[in-house]
Phi, psi and omega in degrees: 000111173304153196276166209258133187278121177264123148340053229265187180291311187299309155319285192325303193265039162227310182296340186290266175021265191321258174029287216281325173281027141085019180249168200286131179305123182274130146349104129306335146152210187276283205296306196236042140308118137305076205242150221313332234260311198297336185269321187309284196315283179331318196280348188267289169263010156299333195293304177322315171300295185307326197296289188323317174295304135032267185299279167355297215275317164299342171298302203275311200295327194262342154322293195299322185298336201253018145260005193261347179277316183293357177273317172298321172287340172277357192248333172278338150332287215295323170263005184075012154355134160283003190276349175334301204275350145320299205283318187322320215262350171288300205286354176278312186280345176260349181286304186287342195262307194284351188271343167273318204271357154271358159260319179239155174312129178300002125305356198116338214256168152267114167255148221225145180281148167276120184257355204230071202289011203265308183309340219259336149024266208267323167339289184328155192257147141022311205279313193287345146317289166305322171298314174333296188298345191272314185266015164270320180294284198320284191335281208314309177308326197289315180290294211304329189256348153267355158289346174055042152253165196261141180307326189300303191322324221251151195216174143178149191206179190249154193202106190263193161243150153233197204309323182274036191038045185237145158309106172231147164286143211248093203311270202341351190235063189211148171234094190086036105291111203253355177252114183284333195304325192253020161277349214243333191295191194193088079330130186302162197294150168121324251216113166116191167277320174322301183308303178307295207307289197290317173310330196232351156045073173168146175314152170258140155249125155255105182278150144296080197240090204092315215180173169245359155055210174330287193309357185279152168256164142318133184290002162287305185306304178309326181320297211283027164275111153342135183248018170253018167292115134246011161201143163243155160245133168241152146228116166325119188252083203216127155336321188216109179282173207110322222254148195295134180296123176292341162218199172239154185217111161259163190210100170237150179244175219210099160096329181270141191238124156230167201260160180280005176280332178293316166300328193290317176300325190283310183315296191320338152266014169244001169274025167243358170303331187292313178257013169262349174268309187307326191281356182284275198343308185238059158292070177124346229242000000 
């Protein structure tokens, strides 16, 4: 058995690299492969990162000037100064400048929380779809080969909320799901792996042990799981963590039983995944 390839930050931040300079990502192996589809996505989302960080850095600098314009002005009250009246049409024009860029996007746009994130999905154009699904294969192989299970075993999808707060799985954002009865499924926040996942808005490991134990559904729901499902992983798909997720990403296998130190070790190479599929997704948005 050949020794097991780790996915390292470096791996990552070296296929972005390859990316952004157009040249091709070299193969690391079947399951935890870098592959050329995988660094565009990776690059995507450093691109992503940097804008925000950005974004950021202009917020807090138009911040500091305007308080610092307001102090200056309290001081010219205070001597009674002709410079009041400058300073007053600065700080009302820089007071206005931050209040749009805090309503709107350094695109332009307003931002608005997605309250119906299963539509919004579904939305999405053609291309950014295919990249998802491209980077779910990826996920699902990267646990599969550190879990030392067969690629066929390993599954992974999106998971929105939709209008009624409720979970549903996104068919269209899914990998190696072959079963329709568990595209229809559905659980309240709180309620499922899914459910916990977007509730405490942080990964999950589930095991099947026995049983599904904190993790059981309603015997409607449960019907429609495979019933060769023995672990889930969720992770939250969020900008930040703390912040309510727009989706959940699971990654679960079929027929191989793990334990949760064993799922602990797989998260582990999956945890920046959560938040580099929110930067694919909205991507542009």
């Amino acid at each position: 058995m050949p020794e097991k390839m780790r996915i390292s930050r470096g791996d990552a931040k070296g296929a972005a690299l390859a990316a952004i300079g157009g040249a091709e990502a070299t193969t690391l192996g079947s399951a935890g492969a870098v592959t050329p589809a995988r660094g565009r996505l990776m690059a995507e989302g450093f691109s992503g990162a940097a804008t925000t960080l950005a974004d950021r850095i202009t917020n807090e600098f138009l911040a500091g000037l305007l308080l610092l314009v307001v102090i200056v002005a309290g001081v010219a009250v205070a001597v009674k100064g002709f410079t009041i009246y400058v300073v007053v049409v600065l700080a009302v024009v820089l007071f206005a400048v931050l209040l749009i860029k805090y309503m709107f996007g350094s695109g332009g746009r307003r931002r608005t929380k997605i309250t119906d994130t299963v539509a919004w999905a579904e939305s999405l154009d053609a291309n950014t779809k295919a990249n998802i699904r491209g980077f779910l294969e990826n996920a699902a192989k990267a646990a599969a080969h550190e879990l030392n299970v067969s690629d066929t075993h390993v599954r992974a999808n999106v998971w929105g909320i939709d209008r009624d707060r409720r979970l549903r799985i996104v068919p269209d954002l899914t990998y190696n799901m072959n079963n329709p009865k568990e595209l229809t499924l559905s659980m309240q926040v709180g309620q499922g792996a899914a459910g916990l996942c977007f509730a405490q808005k942080q990964p999950i490991l589930a095991p099947f042990d026995q049983g599904w134990g904190e993790y059981v559904l309603p015997e409607s729901e449960k019907a429609k799981l495979d019933p060769a499902l023995r672990w889930i992983i969720g992770l939250p798909v969020s900008s930040a963590a703390g912040e309510e997720p727009i989706w959940i990403m699971g990654v679960d296998g079929l027929h191989d039983a793990r334990s949760k130190g064993q799922l602990g070790d797989a998260l582990q190479q999956l945890l920046n995944w959560g938040g580099t599929l929110y930067l694919i997704a909205t991507k542009g948005q």
